[in-house]
N, C-alpha and C positions, 0 to 999 in steps of 0.2 A: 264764754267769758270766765265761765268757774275753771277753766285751766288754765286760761291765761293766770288769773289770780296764784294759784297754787303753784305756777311754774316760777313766775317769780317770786313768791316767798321761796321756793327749794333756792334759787339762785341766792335769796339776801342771806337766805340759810347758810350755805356755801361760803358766801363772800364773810359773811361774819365769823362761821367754822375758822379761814384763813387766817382771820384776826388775831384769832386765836390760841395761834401757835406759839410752840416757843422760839423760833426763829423769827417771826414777826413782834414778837413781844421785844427781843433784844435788838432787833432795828429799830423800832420806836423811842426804846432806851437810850440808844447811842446816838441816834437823831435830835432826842432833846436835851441831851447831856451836851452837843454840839452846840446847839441853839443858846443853852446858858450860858457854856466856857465866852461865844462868839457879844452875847450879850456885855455880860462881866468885861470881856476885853474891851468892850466901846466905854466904859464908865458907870455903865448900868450896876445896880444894886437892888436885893433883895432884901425885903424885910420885911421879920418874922411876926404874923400876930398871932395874939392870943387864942387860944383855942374858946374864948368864952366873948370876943366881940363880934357880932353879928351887924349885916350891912342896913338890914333895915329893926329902925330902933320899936322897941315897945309904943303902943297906942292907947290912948285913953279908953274905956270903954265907954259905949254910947248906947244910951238907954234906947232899945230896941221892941223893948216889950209891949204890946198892947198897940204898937202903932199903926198897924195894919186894919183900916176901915172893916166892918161888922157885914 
């Protein structure tokens, strides 16, 4: 079993190594640069948020203290 395990991590190794490359980085690039132009050309729009609004907002905090039975 233990090289079963270790033959597949070398493999996700490898397959991620691939990832990796520069020749797979600029496929990915020009694959989503595609997907945008392709977007954009249906009517689609992007739009830009703030680097400071986050999706889930602040929470009250909730008195926590002490409340776990003795």
């Amino acid at each position: 079993m233990k090289d079963d395990q270790s033959s597949a991590r070398a493999k996700d190794t490898e397959d991620f190594a691939e990832e990796r490359t520069l020749s797979s980085r600029q496929r990915a690039r020009s694959q989503l640069s595609a997907e945008v132009e392709a977007f954009l050309a249906r009517g689609g729009a992007i739009d830009e948020v703030a680097p400071d609004v986050t999706a889930d907002p602040p929470r009250k905090p909730q008195p926590k203290y002490g409340s776990r039975p003795i």
